[in-house]
N, CA, C and O atoms as CSV, one atom per row, in Angstrom:
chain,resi,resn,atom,element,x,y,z
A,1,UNK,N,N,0.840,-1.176,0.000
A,1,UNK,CA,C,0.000,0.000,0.000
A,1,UNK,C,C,0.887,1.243,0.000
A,1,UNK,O,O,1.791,1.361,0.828
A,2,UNK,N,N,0.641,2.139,-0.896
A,2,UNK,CA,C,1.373,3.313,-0.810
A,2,UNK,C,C,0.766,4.429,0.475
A,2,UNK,O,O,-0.246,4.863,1.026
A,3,UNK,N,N,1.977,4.470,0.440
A,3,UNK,CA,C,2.153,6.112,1.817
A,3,UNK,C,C,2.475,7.386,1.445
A,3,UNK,O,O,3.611,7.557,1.002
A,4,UNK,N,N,1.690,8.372,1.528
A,4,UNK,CA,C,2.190,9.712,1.745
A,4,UNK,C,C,2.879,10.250,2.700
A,4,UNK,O,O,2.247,10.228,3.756
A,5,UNK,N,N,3.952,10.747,2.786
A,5,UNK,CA,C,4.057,11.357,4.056
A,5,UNK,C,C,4.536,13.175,3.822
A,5,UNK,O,O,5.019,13.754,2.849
A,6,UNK,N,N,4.188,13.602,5.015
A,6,UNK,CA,C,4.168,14.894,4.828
A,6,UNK,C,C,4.972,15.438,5.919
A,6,UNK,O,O,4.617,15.033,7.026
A,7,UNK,N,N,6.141,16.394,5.905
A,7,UNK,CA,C,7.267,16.699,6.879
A,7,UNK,C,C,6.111,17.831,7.369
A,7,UNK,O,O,5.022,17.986,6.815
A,8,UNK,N,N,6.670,18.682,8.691
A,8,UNK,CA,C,5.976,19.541,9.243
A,8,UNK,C,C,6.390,20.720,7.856
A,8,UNK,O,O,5.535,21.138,7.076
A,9,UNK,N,N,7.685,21.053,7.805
A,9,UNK,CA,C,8.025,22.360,6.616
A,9,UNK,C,C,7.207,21.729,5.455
A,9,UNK,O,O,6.959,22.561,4.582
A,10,UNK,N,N,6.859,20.842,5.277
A,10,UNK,CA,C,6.053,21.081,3.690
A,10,UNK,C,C,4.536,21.343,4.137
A,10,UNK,O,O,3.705,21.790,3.346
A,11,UNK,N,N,4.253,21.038,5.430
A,11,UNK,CA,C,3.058,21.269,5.848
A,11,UNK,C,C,2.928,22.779,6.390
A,11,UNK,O,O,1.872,23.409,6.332
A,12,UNK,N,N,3.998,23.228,6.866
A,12,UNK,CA,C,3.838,24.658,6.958
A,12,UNK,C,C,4.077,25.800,5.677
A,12,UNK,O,O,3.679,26.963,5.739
A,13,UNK,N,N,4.860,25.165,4.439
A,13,UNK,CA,C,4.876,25.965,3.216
A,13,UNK,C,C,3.462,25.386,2.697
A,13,UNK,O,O,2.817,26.112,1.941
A,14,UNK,N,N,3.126,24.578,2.925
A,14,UNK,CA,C,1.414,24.535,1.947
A,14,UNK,C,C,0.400,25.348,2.393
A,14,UNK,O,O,-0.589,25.577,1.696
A,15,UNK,N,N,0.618,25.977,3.914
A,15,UNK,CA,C,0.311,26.346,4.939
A,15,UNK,C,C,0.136,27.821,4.407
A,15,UNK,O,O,-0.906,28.473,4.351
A,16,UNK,N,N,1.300,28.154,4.062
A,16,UNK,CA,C,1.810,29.914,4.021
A,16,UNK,C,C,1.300,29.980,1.904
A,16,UNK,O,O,0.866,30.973,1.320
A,17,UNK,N,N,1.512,28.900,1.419
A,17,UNK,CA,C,1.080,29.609,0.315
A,17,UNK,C,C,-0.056,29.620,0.007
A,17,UNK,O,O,-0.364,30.498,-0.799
A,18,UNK,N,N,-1.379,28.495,0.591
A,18,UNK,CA,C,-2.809,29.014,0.870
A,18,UNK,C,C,-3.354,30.234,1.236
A,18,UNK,O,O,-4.313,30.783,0.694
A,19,UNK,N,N,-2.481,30.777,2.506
A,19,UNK,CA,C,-2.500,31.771,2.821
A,19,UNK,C,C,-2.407,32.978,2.005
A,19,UNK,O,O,-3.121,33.970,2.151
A,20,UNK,N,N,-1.564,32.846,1.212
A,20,UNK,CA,C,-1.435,33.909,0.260
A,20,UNK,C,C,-2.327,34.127,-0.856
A,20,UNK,O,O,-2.806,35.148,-1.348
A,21,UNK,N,N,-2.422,32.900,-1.123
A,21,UNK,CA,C,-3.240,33.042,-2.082
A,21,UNK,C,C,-4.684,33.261,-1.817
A,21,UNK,O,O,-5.400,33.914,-2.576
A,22,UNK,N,N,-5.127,32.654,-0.635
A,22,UNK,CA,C,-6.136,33.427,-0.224
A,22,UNK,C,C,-6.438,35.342,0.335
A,22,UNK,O,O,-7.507,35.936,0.473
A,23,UNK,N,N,-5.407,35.697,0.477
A,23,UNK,CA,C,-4.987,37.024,0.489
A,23,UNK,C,C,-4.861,37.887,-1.012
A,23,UNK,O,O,-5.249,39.024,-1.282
A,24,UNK,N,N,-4.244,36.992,-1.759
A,24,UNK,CA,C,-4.727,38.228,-3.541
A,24,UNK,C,C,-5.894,37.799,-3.971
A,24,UNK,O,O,-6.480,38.342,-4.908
A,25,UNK,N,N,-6.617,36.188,-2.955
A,25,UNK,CA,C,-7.801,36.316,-3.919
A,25,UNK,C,C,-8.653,37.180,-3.097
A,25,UNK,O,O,-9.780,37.090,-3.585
A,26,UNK,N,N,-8.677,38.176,-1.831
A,26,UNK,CA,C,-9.424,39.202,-1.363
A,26,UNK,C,C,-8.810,40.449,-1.652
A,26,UNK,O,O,-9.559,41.422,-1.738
A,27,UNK,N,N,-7.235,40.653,-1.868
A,27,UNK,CA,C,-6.828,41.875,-2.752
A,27,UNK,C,C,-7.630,41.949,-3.814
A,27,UNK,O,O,-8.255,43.006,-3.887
A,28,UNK,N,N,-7.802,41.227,-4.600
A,28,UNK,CA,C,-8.736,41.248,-6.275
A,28,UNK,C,C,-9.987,41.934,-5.619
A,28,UNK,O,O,-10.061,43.160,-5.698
A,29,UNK,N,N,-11.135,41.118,-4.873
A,29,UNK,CA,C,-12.298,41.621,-4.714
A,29,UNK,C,C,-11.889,42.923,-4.207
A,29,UNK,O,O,-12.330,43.885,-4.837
A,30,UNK,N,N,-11.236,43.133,-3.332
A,30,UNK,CA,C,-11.517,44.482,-2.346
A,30,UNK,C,C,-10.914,45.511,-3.995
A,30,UNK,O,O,-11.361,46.639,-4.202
A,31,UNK,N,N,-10.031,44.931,-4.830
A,31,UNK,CA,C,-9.706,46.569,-5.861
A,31,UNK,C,C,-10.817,46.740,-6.519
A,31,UNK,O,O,-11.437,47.769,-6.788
A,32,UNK,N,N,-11.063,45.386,-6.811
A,32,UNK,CA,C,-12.681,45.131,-8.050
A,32,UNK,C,C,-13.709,46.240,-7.799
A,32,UNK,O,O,-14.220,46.993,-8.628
A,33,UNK,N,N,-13.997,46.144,-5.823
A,33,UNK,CA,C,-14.650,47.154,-5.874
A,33,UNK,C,C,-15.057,48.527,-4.916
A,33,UNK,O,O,-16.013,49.022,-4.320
A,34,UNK,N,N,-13.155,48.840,-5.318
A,34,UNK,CA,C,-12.876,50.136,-4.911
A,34,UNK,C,C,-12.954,50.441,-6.438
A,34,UNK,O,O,-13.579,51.475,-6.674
A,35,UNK,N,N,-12.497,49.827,-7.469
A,35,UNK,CA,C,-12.947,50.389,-8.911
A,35,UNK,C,C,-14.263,50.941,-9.253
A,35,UNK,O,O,-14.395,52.017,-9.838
A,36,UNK,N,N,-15.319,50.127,-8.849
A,36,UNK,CA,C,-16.721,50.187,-8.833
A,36,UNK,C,C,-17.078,51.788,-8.736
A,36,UNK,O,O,-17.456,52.678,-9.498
A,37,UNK,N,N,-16.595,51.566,-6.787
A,37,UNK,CA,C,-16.802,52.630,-6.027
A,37,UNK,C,C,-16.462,54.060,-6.566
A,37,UNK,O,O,-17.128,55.071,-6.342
A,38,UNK,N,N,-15.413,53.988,-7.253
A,38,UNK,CA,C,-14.789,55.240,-8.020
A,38,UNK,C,C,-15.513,55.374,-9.152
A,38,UNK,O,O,-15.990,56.483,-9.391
A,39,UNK,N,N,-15.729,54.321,-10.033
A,39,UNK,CA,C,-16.124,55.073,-11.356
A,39,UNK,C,C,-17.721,55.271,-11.248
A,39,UNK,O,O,-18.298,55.822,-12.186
A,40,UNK,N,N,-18.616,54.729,-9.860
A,40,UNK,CA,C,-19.868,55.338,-9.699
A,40,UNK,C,C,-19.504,57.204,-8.902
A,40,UNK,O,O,-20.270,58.148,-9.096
A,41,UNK,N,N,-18.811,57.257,-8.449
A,41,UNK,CA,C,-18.239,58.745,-8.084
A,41,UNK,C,C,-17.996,59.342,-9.126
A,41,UNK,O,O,-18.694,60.282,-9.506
A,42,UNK,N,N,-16.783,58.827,-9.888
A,42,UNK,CA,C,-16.784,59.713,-11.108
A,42,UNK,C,C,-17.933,60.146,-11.832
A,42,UNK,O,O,-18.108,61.352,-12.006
A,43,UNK,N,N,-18.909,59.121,-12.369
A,43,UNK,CA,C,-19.939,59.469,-12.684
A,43,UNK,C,C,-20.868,60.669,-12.074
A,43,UNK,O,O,-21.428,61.552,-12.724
A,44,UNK,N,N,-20.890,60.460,-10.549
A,44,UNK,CA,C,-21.679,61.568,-9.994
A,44,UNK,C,C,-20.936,62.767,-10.016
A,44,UNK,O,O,-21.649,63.766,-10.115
A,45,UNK,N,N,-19.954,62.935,-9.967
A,45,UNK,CA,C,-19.419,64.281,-10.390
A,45,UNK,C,C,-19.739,64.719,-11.476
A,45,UNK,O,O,-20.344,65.786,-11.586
A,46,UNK,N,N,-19.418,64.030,-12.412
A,46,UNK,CA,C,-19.320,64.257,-13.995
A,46,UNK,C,C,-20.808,64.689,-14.359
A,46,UNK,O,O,-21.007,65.682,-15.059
A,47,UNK,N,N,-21.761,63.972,-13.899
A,47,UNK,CA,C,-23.299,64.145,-13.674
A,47,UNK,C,C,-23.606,65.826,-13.638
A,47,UNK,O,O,-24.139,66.633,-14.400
A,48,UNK,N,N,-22.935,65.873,-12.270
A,48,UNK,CA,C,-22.907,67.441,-11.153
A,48,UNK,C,C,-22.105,68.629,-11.469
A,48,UNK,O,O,-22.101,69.714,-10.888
A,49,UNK,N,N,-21.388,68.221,-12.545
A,49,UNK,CA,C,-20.141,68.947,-12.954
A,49,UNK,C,C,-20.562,70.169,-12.671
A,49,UNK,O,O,-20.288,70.715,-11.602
A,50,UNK,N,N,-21.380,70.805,-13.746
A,50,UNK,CA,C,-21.884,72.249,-13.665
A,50,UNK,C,C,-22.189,72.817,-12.256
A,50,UNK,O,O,-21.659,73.855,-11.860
A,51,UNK,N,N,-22.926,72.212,-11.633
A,51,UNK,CA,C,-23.456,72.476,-10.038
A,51,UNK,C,C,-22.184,72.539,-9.298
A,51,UNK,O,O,-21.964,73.586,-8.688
A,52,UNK,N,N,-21.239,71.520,-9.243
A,52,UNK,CA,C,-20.158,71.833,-8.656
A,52,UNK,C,C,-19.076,73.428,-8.853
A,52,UNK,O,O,-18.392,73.894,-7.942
A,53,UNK,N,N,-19.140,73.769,-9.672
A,53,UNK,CA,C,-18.411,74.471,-10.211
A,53,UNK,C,C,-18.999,75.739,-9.943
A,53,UNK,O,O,-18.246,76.628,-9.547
A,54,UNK,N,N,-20.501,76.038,-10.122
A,54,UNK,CA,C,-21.054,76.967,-9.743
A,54,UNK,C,C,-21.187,77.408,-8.289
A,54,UNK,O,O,-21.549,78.509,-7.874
A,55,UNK,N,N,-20.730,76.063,-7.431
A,55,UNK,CA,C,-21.057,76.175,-6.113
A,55,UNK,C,C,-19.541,76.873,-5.389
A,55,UNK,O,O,-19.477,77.456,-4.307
A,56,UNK,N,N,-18.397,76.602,-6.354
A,56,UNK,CA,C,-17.152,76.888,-5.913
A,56,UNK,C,C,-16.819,78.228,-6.294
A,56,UNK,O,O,-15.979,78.909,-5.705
A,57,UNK,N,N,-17.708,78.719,-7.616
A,57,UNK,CA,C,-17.437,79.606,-7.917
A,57,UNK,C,C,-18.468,81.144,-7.178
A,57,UNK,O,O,-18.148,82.305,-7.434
A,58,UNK,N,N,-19.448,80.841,-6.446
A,58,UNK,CA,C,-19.832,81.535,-5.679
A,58,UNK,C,C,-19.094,81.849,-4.340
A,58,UNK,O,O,-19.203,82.960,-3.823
A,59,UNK,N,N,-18.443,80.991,-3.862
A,59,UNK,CA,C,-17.628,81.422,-2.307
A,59,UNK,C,C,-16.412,81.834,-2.473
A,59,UNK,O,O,-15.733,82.163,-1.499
């Protein structure tokens, strides 16, 4: 019968690169949607443009 065996260091590098990789796969979501977040802002500016401008240009 075959055996696997697994040292503690390969169990702690399988350990640390799960880890990571579970870490850029929540870097991705969290930029995905700080992107979102921005280009619905941009939009509302861009929307408001005129109003903004008029509002800066009164004070």
């Amino acid at each position: 019968m075959n055996e696997i065996t697994l040292t503690l260091g390969e169990l702690g590098q399988l350990i640390v690169f799960l880890f990571v990789c579970s870490i850029c796969v929540f870097a991705i979501i969290v930029l995905i949607n700080i992107n979102k977040t921005v280009s619905k802002v941009r939009n509302i500016i861009d929307k408001n443009e005129q109003n903004i401008e008029k509002s800066f240009s009164t004070s």
